[in-house]
Jmol script that loads the backbone (N, CA, C; Angstrom):
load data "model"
ATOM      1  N   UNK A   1       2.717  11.312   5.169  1.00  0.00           N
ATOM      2  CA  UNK A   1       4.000  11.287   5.851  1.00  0.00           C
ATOM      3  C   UNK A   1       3.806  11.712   7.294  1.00  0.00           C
ATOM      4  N   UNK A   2       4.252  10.780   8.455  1.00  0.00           N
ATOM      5  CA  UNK A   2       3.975  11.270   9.864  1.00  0.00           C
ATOM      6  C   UNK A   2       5.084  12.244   9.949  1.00  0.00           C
ATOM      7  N   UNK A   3       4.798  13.172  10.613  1.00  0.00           N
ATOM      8  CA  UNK A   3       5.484  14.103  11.099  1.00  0.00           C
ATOM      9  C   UNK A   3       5.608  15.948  10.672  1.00  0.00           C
ATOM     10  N   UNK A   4       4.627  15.688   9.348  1.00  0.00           N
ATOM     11  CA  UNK A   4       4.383  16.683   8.856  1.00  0.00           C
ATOM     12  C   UNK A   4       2.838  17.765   9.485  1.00  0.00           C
ATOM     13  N   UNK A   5       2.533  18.683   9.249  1.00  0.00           N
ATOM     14  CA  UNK A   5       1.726  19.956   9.507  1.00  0.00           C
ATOM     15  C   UNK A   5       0.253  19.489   9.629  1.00  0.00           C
ATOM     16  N   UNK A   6       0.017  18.437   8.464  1.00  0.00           N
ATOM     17  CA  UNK A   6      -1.194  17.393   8.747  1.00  0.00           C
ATOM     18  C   UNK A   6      -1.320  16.522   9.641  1.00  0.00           C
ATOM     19  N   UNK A   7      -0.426  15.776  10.399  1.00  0.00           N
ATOM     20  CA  UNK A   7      -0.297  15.093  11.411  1.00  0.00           C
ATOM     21  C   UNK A   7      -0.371  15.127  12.768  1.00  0.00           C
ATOM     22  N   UNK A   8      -0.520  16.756  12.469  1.00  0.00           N
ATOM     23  CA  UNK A   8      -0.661  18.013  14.182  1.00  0.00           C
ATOM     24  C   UNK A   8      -1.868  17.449  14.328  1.00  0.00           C
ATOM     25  N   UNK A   9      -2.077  17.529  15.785  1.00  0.00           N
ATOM     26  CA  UNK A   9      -3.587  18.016  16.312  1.00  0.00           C
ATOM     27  C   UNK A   9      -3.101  18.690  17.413  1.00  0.00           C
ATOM     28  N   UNK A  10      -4.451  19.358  18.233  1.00  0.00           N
ATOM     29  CA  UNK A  10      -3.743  19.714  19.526  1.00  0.00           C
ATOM     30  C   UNK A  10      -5.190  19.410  20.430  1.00  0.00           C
ATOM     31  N   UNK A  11      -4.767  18.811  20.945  1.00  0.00           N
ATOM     32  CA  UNK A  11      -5.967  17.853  22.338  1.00  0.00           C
ATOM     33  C   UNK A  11      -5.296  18.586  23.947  1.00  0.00           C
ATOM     34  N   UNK A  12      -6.538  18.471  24.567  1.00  0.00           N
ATOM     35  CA  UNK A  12      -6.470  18.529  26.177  1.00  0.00           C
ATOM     36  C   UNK A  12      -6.604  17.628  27.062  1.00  0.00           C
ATOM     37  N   UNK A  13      -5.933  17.652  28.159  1.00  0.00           N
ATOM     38  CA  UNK A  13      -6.041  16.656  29.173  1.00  0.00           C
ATOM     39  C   UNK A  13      -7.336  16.856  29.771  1.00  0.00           C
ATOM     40  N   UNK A  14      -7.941  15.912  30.954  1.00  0.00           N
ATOM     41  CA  UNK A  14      -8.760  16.180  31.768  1.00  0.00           C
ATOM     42  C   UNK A  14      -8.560  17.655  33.132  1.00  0.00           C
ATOM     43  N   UNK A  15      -7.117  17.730  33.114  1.00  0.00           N
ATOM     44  CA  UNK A  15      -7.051  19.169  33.376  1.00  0.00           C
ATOM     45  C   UNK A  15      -6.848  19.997  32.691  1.00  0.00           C
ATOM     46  N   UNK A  16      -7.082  19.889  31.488  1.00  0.00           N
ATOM     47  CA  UNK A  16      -7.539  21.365  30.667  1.00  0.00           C
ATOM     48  C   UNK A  16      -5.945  22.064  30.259  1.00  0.00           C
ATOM     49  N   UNK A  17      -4.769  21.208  30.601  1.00  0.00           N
ATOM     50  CA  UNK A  17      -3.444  21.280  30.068  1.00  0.00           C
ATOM     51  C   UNK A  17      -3.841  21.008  28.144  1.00  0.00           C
ATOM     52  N   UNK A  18      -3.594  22.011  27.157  1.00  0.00           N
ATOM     53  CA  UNK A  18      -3.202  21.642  25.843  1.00  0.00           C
ATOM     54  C   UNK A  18      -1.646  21.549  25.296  1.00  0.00           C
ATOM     55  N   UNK A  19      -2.085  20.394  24.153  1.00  0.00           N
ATOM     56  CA  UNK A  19      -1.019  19.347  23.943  1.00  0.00           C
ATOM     57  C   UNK A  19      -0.825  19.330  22.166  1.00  0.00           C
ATOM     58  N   UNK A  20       0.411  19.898  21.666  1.00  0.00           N
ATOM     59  CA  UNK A  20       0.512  19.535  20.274  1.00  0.00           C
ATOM     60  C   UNK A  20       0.815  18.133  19.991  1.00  0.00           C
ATOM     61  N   UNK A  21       0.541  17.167  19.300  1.00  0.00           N
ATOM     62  CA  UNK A  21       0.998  15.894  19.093  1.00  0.00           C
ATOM     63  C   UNK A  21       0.386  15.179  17.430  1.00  0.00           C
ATOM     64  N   UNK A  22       1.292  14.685  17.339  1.00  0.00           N
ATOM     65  CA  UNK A  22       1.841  13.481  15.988  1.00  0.00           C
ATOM     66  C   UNK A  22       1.261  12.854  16.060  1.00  0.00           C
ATOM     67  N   UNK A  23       0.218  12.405  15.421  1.00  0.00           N
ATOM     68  CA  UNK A  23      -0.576  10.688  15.307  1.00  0.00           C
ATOM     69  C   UNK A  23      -1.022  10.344  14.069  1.00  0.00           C
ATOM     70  N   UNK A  24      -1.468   9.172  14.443  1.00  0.00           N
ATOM     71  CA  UNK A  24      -2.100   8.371  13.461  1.00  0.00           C
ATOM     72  C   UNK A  24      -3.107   9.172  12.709  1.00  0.00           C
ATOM     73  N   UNK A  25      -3.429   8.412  11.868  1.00  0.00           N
ATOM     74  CA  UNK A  25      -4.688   8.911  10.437  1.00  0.00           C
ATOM     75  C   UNK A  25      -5.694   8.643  11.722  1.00  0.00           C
ATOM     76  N   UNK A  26      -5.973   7.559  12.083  1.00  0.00           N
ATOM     77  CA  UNK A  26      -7.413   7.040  13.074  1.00  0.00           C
ATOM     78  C   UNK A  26      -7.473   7.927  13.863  1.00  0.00           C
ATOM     79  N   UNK A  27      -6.446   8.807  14.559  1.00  0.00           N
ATOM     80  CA  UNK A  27      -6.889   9.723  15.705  1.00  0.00           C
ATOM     81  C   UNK A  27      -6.516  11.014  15.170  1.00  0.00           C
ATOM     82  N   UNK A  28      -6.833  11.308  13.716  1.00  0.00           N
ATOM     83  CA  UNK A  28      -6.052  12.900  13.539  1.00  0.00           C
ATOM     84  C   UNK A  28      -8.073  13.852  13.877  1.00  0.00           C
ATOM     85  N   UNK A  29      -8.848  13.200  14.469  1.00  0.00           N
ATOM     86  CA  UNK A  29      -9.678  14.377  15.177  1.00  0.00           C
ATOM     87  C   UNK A  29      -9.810  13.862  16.355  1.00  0.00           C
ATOM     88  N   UNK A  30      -9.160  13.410  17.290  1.00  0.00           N
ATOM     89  CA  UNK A  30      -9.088  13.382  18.813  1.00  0.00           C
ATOM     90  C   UNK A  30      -9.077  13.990  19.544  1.00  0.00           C
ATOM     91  N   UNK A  31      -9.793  15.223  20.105  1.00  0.00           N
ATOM     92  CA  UNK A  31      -9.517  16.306  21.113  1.00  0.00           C
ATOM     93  C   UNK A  31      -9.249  15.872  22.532  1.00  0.00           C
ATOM     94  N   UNK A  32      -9.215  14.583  22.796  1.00  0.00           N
ATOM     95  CA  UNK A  32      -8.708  14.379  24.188  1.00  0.00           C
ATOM     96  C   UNK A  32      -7.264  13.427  24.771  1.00  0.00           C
ATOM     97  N   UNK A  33      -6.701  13.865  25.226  1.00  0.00           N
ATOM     98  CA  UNK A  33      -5.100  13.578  25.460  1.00  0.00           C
ATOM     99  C   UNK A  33      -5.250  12.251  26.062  1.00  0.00           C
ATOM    100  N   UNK A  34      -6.286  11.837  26.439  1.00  0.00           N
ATOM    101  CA  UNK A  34      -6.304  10.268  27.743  1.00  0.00           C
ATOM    102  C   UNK A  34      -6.708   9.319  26.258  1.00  0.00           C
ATOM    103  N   UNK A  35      -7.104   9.711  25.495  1.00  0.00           N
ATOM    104  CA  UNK A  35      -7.635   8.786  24.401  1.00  0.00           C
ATOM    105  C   UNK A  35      -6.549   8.434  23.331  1.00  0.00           C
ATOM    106  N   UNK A  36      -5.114   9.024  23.560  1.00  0.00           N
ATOM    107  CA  UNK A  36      -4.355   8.733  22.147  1.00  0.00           C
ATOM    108  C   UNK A  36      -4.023   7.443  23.144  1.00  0.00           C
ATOM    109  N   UNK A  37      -3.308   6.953  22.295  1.00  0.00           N
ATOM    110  CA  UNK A  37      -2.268   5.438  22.618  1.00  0.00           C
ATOM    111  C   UNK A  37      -0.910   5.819  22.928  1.00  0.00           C
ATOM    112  N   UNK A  38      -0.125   4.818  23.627  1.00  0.00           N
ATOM    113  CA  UNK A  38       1.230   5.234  24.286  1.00  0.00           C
ATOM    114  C   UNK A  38       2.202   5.962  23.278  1.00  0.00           C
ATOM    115  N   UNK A  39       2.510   5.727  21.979  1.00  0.00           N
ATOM    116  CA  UNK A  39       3.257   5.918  21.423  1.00  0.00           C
ATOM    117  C   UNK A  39       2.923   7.274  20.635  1.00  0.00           C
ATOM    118  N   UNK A  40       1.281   7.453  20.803  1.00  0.00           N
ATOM    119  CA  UNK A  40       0.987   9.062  20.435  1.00  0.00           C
ATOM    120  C   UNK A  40       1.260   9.917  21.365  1.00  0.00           C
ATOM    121  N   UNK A  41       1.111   9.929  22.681  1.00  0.00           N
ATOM    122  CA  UNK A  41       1.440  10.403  23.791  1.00  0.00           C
ATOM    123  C   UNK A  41       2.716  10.937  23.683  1.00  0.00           C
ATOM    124  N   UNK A  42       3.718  10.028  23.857  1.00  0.00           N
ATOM    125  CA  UNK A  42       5.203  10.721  23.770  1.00  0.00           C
ATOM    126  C   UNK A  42       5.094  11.456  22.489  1.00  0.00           C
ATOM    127  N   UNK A  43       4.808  11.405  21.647  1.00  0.00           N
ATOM    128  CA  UNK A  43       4.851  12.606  20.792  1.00  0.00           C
ATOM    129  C   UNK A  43       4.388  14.008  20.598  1.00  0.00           C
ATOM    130  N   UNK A  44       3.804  14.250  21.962  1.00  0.00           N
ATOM    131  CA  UNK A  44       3.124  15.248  22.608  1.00  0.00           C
ATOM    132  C   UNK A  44       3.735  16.082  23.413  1.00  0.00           C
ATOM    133  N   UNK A  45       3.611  17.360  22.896  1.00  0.00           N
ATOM    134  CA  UNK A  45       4.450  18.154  23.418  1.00  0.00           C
ATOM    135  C   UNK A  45       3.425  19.275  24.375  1.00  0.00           C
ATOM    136  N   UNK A  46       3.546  19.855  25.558  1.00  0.00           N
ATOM    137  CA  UNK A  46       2.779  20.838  25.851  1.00  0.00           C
ATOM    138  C   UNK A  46       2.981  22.222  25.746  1.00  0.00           C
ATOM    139  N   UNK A  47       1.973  22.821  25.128  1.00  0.00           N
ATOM    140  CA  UNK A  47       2.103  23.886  24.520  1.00  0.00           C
ATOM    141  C   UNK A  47       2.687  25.156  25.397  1.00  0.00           C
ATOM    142  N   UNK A  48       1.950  24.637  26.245  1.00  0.00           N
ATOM    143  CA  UNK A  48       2.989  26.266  27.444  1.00  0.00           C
ATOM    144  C   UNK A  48       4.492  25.926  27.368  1.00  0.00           C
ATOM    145  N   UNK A  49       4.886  25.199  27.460  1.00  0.00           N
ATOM    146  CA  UNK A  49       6.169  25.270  27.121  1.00  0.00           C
ATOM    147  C   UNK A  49       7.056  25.737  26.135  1.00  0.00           C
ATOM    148  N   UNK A  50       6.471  26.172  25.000  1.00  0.00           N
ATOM    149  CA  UNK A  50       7.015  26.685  24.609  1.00  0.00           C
ATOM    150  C   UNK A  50       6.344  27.710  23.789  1.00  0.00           C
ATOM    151  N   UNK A  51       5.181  27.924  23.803  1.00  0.00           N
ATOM    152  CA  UNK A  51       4.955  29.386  23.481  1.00  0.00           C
ATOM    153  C   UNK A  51       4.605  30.930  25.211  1.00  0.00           C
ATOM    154  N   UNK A  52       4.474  29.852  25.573  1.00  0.00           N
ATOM    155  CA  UNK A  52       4.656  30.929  27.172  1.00  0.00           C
ATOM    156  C   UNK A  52       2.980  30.811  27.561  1.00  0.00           C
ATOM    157  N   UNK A  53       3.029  31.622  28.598  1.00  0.00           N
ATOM    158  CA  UNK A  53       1.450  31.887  28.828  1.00  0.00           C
ATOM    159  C   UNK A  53       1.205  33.529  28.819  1.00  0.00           C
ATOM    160  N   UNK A  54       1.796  34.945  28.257  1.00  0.00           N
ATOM    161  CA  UNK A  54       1.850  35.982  28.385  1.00  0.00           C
ATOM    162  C   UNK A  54       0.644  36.003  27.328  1.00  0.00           C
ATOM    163  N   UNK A  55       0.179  37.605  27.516  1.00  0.00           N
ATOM    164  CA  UNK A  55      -1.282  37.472  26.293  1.00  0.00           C
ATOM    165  C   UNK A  55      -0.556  38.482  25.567  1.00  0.00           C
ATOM    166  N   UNK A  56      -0.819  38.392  24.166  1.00  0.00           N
ATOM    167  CA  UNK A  56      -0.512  39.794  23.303  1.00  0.00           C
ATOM    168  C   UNK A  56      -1.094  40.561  22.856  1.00  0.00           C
TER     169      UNK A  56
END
end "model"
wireframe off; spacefill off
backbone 0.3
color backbone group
């Protein structure tokens, strides 16, 4: 089922920005954000946004 806990990965851009995102079975070990396809992309969320950048 897309959209579930298995479907996570989390990949980086070429600037070193990390990215939670939804994909396919073919790209669920992709560590790089320039390599998903358009429609994996928008499903990519960046992680500073919403967990912050503070350390605990």
């Amino acid at each position: 089922m897309k959209g579930d806990y298995g479907s996570m990965i989390w990949v980086n851009d070429k600037s070193g920005k990390e990215y939670v995102c939804t994909v396919s079975k073919k790209h669920s070990k992709e560590k790089k954000f320039e390599k998903l396809n358009e429609p994996e992309k928008r499903t990519c969320r960046n992680v500073n946004e919403f967990v912050g950048t503070e350390r605990w």
